[in-house]
py3Dmol code that shows the C-alpha trace and the ligand (Angstrom):
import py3Dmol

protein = """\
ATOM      1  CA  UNK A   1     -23.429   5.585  72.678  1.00  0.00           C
ATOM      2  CA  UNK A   2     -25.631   3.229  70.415  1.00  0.00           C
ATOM      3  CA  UNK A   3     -23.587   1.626  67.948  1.00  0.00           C
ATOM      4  CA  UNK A   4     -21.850  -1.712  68.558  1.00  0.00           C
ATOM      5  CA  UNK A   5     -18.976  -0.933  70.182  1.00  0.00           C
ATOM      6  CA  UNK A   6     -20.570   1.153  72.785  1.00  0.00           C
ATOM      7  CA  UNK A   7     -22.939  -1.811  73.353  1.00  0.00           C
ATOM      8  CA  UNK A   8     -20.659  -4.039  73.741  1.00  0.00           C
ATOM      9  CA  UNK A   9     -18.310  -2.003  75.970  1.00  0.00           C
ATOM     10  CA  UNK A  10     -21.810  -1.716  78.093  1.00  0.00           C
ATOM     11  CA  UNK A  11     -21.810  -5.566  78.274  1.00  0.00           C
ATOM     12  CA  UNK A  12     -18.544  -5.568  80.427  1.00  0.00           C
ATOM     13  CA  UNK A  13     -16.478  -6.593  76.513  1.00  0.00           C
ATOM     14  CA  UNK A  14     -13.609  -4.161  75.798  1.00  0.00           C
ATOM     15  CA  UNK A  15     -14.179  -3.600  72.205  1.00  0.00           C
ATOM     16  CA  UNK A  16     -15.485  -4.563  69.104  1.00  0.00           C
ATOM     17  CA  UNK A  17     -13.447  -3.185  66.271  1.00  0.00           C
ATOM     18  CA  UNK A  18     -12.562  -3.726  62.647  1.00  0.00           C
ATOM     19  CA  UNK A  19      -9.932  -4.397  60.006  1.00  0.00           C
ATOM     20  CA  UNK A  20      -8.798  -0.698  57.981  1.00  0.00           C
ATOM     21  CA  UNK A  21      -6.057   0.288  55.848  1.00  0.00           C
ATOM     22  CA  UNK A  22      -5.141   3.662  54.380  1.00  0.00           C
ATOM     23  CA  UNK A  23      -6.738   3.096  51.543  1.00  0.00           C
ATOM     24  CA  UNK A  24     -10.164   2.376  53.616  1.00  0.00           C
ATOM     25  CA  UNK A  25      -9.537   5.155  55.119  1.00  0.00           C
ATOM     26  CA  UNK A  26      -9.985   7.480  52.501  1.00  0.00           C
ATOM     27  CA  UNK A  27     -13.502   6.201  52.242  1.00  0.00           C
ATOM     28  CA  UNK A  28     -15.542   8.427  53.998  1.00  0.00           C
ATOM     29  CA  UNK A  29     -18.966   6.589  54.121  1.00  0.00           C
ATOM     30  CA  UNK A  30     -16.368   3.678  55.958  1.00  0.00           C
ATOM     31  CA  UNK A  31     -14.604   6.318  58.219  1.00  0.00           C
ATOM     32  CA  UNK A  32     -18.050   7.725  59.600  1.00  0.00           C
ATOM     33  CA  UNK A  33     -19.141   3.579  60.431  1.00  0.00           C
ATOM     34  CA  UNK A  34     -15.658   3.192  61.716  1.00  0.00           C
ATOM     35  CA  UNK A  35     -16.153   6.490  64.022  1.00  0.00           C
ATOM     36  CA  UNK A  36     -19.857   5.630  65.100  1.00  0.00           C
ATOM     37  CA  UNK A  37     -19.704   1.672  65.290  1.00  0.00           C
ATOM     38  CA  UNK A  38     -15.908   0.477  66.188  1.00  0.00           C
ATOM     39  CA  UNK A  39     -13.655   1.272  68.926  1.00  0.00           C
ATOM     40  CA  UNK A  40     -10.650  -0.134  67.526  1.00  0.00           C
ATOM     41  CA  UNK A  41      -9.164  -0.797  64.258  1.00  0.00           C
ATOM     42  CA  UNK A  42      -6.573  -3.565  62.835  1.00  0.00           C
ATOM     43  CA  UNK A  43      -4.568  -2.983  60.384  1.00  0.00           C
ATOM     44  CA  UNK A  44      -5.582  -5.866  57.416  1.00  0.00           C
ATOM     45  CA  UNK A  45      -2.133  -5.818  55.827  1.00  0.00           C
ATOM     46  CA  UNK A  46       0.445  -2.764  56.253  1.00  0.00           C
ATOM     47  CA  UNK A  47       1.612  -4.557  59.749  1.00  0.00           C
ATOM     48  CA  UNK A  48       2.508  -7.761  57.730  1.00  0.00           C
ATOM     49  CA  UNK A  49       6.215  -8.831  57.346  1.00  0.00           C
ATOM     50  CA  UNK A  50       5.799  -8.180  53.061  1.00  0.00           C
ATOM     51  CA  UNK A  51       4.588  -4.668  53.928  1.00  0.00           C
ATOM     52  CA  UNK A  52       6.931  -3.477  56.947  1.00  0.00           C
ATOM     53  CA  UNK A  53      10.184  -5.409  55.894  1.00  0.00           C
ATOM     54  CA  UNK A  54      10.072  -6.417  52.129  1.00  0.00           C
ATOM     55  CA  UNK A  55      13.790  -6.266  52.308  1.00  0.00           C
ATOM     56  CA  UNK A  56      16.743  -7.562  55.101  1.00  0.00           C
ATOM     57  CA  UNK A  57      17.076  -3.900  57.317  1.00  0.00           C
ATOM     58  CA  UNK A  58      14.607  -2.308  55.495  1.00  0.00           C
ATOM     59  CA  UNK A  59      11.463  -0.884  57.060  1.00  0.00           C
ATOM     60  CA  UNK A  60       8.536   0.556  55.361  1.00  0.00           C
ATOM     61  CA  UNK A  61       6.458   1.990  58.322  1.00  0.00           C
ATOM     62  CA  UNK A  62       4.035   4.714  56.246  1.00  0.00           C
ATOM     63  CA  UNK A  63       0.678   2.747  55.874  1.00  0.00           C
ATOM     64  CA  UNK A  64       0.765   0.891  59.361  1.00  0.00           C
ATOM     65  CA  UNK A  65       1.649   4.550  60.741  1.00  0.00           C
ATOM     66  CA  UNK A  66      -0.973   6.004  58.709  1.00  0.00           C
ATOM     67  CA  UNK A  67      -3.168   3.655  60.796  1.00  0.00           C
ATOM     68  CA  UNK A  68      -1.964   4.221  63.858  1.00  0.00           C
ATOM     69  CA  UNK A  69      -2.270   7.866  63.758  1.00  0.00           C
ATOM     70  CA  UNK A  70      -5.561   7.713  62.639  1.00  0.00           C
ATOM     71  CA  UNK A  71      -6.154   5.150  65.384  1.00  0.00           C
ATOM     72  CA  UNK A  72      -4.495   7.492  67.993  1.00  0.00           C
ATOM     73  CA  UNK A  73      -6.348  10.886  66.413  1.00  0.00           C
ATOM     74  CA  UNK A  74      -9.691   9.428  66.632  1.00  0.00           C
ATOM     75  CA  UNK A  75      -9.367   7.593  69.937  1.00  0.00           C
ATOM     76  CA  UNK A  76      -9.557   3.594  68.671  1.00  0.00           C
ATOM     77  CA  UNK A  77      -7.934   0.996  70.501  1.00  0.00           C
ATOM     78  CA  UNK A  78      -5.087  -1.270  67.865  1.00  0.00           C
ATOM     79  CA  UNK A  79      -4.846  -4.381  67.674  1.00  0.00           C
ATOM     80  CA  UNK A  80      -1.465  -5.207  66.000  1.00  0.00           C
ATOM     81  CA  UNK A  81      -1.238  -8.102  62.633  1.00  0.00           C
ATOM     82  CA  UNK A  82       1.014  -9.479  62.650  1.00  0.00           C
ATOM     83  CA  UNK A  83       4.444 -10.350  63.758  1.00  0.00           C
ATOM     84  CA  UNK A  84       5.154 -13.992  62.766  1.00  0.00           C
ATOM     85  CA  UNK A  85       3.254 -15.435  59.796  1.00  0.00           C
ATOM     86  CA  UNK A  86       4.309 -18.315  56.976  1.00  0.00           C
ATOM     87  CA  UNK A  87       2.260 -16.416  54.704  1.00  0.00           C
ATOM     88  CA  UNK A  88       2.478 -12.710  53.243  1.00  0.00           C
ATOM     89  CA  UNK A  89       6.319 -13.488  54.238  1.00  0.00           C
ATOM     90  CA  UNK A  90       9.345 -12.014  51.784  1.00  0.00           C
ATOM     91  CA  UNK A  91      10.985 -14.622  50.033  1.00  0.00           C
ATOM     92  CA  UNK A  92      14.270 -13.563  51.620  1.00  0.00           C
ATOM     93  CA  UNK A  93      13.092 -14.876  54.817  1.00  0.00           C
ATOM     94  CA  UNK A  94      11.584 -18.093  53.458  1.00  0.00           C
ATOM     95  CA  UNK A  95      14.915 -18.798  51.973  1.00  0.00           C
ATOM     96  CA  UNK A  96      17.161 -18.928  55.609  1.00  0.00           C
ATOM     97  CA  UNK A  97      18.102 -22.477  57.070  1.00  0.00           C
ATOM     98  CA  UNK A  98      20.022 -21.455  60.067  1.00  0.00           C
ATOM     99  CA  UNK A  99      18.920 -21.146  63.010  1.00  0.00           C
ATOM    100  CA  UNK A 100      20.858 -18.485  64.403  1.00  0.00           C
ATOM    101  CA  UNK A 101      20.176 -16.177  61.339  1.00  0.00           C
ATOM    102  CA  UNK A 102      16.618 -16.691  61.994  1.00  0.00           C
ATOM    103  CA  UNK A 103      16.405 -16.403  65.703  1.00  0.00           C
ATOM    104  CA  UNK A 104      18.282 -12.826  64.803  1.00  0.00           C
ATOM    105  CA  UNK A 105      16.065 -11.989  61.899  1.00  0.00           C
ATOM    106  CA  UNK A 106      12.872 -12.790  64.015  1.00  0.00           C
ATOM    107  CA  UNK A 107      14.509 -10.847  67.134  1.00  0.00           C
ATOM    108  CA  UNK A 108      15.106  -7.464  64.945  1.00  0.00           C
ATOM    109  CA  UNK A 109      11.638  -7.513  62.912  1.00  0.00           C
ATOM    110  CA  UNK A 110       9.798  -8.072  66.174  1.00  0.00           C
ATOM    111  CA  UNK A 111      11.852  -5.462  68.246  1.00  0.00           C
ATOM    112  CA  UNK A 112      11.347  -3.212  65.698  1.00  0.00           C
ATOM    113  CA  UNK A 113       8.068  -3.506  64.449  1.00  0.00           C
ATOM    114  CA  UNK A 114       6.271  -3.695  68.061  1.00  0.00           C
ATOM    115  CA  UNK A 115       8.817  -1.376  69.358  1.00  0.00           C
ATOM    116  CA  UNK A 116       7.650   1.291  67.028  1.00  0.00           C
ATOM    117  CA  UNK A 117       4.434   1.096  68.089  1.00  0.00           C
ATOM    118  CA  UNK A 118       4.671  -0.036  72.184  1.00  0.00           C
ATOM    119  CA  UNK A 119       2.636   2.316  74.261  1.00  0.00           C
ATOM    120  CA  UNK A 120       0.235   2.901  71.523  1.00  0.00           C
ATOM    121  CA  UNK A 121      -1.130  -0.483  71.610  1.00  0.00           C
ATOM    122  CA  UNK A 122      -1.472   0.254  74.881  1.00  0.00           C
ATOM    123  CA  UNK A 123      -3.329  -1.768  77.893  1.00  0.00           C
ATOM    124  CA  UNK A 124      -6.194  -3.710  76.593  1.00  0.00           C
ATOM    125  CA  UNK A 125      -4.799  -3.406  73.370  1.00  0.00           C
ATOM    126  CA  UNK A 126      -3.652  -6.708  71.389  1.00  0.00           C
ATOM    127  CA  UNK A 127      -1.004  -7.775  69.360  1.00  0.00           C
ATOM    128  CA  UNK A 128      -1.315 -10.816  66.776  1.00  0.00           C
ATOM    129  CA  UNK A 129       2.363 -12.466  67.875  1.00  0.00           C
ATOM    130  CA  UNK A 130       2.090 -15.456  65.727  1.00  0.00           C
ATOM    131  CA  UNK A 131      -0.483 -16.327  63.075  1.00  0.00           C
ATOM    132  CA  UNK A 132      -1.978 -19.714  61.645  1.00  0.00           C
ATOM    133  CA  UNK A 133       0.849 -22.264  63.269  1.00  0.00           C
ATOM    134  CA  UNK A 134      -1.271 -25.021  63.390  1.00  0.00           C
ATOM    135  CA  UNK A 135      -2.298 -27.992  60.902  1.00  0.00           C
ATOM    136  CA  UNK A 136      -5.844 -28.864  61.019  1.00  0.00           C
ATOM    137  CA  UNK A 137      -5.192 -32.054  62.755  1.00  0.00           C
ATOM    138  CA  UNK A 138      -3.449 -30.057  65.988  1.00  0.00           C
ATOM    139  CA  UNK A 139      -0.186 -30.639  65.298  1.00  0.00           C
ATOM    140  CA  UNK A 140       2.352 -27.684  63.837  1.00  0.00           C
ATOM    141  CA  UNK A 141       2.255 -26.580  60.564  1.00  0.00           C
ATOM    142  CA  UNK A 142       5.683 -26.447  58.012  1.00  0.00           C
ATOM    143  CA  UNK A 143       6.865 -22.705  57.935  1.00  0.00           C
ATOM    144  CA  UNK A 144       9.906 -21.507  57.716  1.00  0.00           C
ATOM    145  CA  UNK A 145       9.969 -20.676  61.343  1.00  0.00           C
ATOM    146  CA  UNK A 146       9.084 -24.435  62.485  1.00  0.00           C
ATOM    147  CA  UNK A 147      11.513 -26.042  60.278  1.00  0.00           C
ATOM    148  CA  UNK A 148      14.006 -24.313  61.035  1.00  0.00           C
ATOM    149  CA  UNK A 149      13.792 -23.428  64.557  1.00  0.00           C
ATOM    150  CA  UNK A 150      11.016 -26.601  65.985  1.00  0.00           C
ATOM    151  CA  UNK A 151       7.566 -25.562  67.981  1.00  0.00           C
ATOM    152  CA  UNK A 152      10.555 -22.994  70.162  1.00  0.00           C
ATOM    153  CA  UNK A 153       9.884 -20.211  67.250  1.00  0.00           C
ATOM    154  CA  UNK A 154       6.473 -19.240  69.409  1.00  0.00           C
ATOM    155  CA  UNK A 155       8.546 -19.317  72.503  1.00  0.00           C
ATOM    156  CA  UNK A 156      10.761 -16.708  71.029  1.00  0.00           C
ATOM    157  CA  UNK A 157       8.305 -14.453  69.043  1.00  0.00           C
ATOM    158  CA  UNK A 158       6.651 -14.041  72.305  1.00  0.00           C
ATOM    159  CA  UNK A 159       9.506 -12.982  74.505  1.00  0.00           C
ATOM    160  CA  UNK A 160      10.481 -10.963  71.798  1.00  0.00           C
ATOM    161  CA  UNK A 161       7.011  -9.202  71.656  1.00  0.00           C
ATOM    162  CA  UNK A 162       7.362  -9.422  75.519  1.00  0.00           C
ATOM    163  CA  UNK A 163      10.590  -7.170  75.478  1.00  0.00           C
ATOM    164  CA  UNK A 164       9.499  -4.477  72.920  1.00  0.00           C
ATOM    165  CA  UNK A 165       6.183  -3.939  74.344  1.00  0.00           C
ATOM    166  CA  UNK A 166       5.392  -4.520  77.684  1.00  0.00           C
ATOM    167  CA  UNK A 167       1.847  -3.494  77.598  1.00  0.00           C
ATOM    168  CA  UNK A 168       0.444  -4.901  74.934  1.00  0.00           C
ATOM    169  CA  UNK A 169      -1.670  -7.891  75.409  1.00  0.00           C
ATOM    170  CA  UNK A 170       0.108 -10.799  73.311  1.00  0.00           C
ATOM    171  CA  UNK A 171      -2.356 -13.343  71.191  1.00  0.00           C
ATOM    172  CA  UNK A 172      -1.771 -16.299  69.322  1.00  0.00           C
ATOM    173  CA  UNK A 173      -4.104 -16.020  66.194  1.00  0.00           C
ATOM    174  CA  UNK A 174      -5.382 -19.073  64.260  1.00  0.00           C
ATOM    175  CA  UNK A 175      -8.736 -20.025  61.674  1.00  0.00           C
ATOM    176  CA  UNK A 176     -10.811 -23.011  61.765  1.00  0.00           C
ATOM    177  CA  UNK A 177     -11.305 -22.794  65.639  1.00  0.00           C
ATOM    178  CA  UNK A 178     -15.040 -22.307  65.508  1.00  0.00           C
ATOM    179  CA  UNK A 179     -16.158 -25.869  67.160  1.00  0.00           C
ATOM    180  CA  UNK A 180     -13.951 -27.767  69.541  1.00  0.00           C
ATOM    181  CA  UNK A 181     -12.251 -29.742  67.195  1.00  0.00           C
ATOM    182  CA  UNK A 182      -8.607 -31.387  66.749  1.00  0.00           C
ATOM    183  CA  UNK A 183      -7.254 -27.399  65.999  1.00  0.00           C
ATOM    184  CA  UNK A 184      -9.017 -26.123  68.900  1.00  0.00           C
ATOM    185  CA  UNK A 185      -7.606 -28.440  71.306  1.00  0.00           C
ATOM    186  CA  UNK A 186      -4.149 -28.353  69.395  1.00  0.00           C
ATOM    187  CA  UNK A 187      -3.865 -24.548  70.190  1.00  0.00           C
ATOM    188  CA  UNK A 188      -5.228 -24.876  73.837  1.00  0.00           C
ATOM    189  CA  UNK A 189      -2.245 -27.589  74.334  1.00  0.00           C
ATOM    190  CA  UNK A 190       0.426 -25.264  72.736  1.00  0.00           C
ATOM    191  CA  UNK A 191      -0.783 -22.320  74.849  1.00  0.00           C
ATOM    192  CA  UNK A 192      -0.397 -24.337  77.789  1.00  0.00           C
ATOM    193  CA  UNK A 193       3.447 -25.392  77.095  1.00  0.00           C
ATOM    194  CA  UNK A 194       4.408 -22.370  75.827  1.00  0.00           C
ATOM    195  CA  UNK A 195       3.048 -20.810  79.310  1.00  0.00           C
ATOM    196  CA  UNK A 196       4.278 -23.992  81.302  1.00  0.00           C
ATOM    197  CA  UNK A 197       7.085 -21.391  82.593  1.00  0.00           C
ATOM    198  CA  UNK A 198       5.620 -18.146  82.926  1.00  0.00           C
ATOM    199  CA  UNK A 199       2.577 -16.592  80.659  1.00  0.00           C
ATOM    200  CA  UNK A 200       3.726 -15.280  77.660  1.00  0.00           C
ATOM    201  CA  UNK A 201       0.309 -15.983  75.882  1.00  0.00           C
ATOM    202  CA  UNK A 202      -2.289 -13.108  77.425  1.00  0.00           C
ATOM    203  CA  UNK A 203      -5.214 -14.444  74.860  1.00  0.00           C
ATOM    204  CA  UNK A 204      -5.701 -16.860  71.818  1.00  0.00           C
ATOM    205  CA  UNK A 205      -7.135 -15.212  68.484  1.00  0.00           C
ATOM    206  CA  UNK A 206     -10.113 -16.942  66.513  1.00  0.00           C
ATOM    207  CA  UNK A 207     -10.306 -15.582  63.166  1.00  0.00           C
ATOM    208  CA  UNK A 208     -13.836 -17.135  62.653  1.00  0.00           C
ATOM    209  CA  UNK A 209     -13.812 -16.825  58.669  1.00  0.00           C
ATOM    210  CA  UNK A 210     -17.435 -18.621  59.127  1.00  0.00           C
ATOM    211  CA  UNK A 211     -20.549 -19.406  56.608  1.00  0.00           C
ATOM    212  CA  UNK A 212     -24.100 -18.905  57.074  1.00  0.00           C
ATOM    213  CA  UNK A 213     -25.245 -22.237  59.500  1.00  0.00           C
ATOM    214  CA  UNK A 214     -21.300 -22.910  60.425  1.00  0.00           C
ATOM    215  CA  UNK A 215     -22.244 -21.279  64.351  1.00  0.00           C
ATOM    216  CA  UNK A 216     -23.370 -24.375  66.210  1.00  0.00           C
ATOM    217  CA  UNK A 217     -20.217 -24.991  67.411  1.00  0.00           C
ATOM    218  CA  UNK A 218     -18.885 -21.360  68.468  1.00  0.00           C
ATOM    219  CA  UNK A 219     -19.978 -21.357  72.090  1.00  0.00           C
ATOM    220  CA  UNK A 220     -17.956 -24.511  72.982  1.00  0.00           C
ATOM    221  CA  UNK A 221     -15.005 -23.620  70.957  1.00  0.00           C
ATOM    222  CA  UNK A 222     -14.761 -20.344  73.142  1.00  0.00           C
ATOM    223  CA  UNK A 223     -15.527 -22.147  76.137  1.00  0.00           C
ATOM    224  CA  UNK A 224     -12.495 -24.636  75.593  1.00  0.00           C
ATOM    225  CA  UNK A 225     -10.054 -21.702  74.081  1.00  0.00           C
ATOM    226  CA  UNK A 226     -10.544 -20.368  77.588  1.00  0.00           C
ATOM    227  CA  UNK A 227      -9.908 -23.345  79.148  1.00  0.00           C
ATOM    228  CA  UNK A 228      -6.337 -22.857  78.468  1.00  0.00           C
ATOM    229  CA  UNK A 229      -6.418 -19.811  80.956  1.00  0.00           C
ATOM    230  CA  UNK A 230      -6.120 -17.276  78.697  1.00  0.00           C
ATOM    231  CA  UNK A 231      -8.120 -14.673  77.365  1.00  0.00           C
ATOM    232  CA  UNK A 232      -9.839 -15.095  74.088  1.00  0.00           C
ATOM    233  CA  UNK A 233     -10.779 -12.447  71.300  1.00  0.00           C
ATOM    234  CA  UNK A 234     -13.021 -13.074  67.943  1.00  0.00           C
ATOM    235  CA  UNK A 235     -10.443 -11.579  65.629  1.00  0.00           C
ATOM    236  CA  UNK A 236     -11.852 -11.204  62.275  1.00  0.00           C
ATOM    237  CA  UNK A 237     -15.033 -12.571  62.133  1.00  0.00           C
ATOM    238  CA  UNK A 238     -17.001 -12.478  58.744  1.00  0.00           C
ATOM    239  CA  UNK A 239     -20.515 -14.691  57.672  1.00  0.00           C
ATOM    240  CA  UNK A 240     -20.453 -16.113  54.231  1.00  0.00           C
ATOM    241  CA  UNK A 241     -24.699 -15.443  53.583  1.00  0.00           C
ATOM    242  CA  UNK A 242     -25.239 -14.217  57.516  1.00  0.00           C
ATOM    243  CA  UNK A 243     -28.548 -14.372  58.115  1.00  0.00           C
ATOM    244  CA  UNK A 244     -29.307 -12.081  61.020  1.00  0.00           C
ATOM    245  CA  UNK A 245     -29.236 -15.599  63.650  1.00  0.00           C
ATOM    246  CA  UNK A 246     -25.486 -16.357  62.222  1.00  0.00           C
ATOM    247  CA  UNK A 247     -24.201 -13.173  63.620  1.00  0.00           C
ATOM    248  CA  UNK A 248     -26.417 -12.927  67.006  1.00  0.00           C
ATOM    249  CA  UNK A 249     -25.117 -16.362  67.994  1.00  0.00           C
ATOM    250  CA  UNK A 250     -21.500 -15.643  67.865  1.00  0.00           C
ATOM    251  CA  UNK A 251     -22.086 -12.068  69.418  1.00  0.00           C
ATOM    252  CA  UNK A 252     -24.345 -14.364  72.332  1.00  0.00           C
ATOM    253  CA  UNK A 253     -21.342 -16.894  72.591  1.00  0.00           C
ATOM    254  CA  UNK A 254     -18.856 -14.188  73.058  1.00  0.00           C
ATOM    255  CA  UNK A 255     -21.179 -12.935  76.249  1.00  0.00           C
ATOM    256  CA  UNK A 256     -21.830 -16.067  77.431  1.00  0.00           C
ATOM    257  CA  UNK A 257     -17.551 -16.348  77.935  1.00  0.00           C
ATOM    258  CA  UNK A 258     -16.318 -14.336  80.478  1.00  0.00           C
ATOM    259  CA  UNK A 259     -13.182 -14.427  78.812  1.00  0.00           C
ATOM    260  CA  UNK A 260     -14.143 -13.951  75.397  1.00  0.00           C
ATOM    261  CA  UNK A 261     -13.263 -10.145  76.182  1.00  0.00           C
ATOM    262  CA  UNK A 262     -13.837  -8.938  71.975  1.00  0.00           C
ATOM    263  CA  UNK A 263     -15.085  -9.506  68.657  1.00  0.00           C
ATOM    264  CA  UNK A 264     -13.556  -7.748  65.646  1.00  0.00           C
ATOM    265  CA  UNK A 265     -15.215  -7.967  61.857  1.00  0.00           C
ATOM    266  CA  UNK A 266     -13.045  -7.814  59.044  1.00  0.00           C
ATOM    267  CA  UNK A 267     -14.194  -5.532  57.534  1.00  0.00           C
ATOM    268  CA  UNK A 268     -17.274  -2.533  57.523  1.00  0.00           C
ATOM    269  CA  UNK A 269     -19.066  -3.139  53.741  1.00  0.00           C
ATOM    270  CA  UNK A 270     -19.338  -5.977  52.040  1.00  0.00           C
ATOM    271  CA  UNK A 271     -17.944  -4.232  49.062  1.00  0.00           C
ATOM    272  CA  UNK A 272     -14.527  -3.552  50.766  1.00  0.00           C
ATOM    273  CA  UNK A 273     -14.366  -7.520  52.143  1.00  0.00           C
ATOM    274  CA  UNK A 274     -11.541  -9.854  51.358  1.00  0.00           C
ATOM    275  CA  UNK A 275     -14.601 -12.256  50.263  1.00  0.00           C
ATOM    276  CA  UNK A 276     -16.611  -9.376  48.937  1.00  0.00           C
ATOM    277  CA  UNK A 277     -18.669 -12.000  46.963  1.00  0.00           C
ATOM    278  CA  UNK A 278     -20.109 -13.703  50.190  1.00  0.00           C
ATOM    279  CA  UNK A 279     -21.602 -10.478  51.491  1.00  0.00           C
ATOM    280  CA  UNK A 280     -19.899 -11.525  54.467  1.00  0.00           C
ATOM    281  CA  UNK A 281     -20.326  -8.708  57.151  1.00  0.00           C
ATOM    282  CA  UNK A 282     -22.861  -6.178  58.531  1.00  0.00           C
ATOM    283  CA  UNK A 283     -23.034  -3.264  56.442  1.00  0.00           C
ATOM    284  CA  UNK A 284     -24.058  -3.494  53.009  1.00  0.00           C
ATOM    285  CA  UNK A 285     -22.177  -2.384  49.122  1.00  0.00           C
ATOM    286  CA  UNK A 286     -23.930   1.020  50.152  1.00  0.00           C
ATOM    287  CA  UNK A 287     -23.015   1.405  53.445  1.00  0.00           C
ATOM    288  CA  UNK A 288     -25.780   0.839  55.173  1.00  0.00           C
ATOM    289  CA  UNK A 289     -26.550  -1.067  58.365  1.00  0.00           C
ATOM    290  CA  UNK A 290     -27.852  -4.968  56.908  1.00  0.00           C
ATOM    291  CA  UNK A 291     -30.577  -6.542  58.772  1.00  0.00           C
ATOM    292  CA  UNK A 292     -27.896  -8.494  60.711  1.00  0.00           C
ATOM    293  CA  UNK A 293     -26.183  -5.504  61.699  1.00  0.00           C
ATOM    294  CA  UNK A 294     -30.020  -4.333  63.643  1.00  0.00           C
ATOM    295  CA  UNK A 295     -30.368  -8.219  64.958  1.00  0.00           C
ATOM    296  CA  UNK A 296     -26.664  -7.712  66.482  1.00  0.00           C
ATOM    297  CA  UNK A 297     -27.625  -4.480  67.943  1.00  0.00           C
ATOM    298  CA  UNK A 298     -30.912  -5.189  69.529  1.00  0.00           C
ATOM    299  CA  UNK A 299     -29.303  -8.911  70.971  1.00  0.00           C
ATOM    300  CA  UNK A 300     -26.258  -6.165  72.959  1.00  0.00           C
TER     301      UNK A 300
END
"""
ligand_1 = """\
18
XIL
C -6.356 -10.948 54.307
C -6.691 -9.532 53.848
O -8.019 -9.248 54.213
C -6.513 -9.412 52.340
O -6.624 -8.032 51.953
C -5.148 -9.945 51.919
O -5.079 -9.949 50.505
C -4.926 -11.341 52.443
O -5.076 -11.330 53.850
N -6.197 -14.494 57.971
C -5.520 -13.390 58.429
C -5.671 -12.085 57.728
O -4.873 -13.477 59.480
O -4.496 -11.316 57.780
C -6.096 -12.271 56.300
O -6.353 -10.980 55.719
C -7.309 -13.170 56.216
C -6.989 -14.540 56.756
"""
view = py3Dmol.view(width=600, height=400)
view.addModel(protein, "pdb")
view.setStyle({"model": 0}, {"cartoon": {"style": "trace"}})
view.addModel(ligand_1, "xyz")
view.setStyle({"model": 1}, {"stick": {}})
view.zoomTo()
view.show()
């Protein structure tokens, strides 16, 4: 094949995918790009705890499984988003203070959600475990789960992924990890304790939410993420202004790591992008492949 996730596939990577929902999905100038281009797809909110359990007990599972299907149907890898998150969290599990009803509450969404879909995000497939824990500075950030429960919330989420889905490759996901900076090393040093007794963290996520010129740092920051001995995927990388350089350099970082093993954009069109007004990723309001989007393809 000759669109960027064959390339990259070709480069020894194991995919380069995108974010989708249902509604994207009904696009179909973005469902062609998503069946020529991408090789796996992650769904950009129906997996979060607002969407699949607005209520105690109550699961909503129609637009993740619309994904999935779709996913499944069309042969695209998943990469699960996300388990355990302070934000796009329901008020009713903000409001608990004990431990043991959150330790239970945490058990049950996790069991549930990633043991709905265990097999299916199968073998080199990822799942987004926990999601921007970290302060800037390195330390951990006030959630819900930390104050209640102290850093041994990540711990838990991860046996708890662990138990429902025994295949799936288990990431901790994070932003602002794009040079090797006081976050960076904070997440390398909380993937090491949390492994100190057997791995439960397969990879560490880098969202790499970046701007035009914000790319000097990128090969170091991947080079140190590794250097906790884990693997490390580019999980929803977008460019505010990309110029064509901007994109090549991360995709040249990312090869340069042996264990930088994928790179997802969030997102196909600018037009569909969370930051739609930074023309952010590689295919333009039209659908059509932008001048990074060639640069990308003729650097793989
Ligand atoms: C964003 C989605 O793209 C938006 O549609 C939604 O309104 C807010 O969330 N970090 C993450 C993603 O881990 O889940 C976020 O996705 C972007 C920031």
């Amino acid at each position: 094949g000759s669109g960027l996730h064959a390339k990259f596939v070709a480069k020894g990577k194991q995919f380069w995918g995108s974010c989708a929902d249902s509604a994207l999905l009904n696009k179909p100038s973005n469902v062609a790009i998503l069946r020529s281009d991408f090789g796996q797809v992650t769904p950009e909110n129906s997996m979060k705890w607002d969407s699949l359990q607005p209520n105690r007990g109550t699961f909503n599972f129609g637009n993740a499984d619309t994904l999935v299907n779709w996913a499944v149907s069309n042969g695209k890898l998943i990469r699960g988003h996300t388990l355990v998150w302070h934000s796009q969290l329901p008020g009713w599990v903000q409001g608990i203070n004990d431990r043991s009803t959150l330790t239970s509450v945490i058990n049950t969404h996790i069991a549930t959600a990633a043991g709905r879909w265990a097999g299916k995000i199968h073998a080199v497939s990822h799942w987004d475990v926990v999601n921007e824990c970290l302060n800037e500075d390195g330390t951990m950030r006030q959630s819900v789960f930390f104050n209640v429960l102290g850093e041994s919330f990540v711990t838990l989420a991860f046996q708890a992924a662990r138990a429902a889905d025994s295949t799936a490759k288990l990431y901790i996901n994070d932003y602002n990890l794009d040079y090797n900076n006081a976050k960076t090393q904070g997440i390398v040093a909380l993937t090491r304790r949390v492994n100190a007794n057997g791995k439960l963290i397969d990879g560490i996520g880098t969202q790499m939410h970046l701007e035009a010129g914000g790319v000097t740092g990128v090969l170091a920051a991947l080079t140190a993420l590794a250097g906790a001995d884990v693997d490390v995927a580019i999980t929803e990388l977008d460019i505010k202004g990309a110029a064509s350089n901007d994109y090549v350099t991360v995709v040249r970082a990312c090869l340069q790591t042996p264990r930088c093993l994928a790179i997802t954009t969030w997102g196909v069109s600018d037009v569909d992008s969370w930051r739609a007004s930074n023309t952010p990723l590689l295919f333009d309001s039209n659908y059509r492949p932008k001048a990074a989007y060639n640069a990308v393809i003729s650097a793989l």
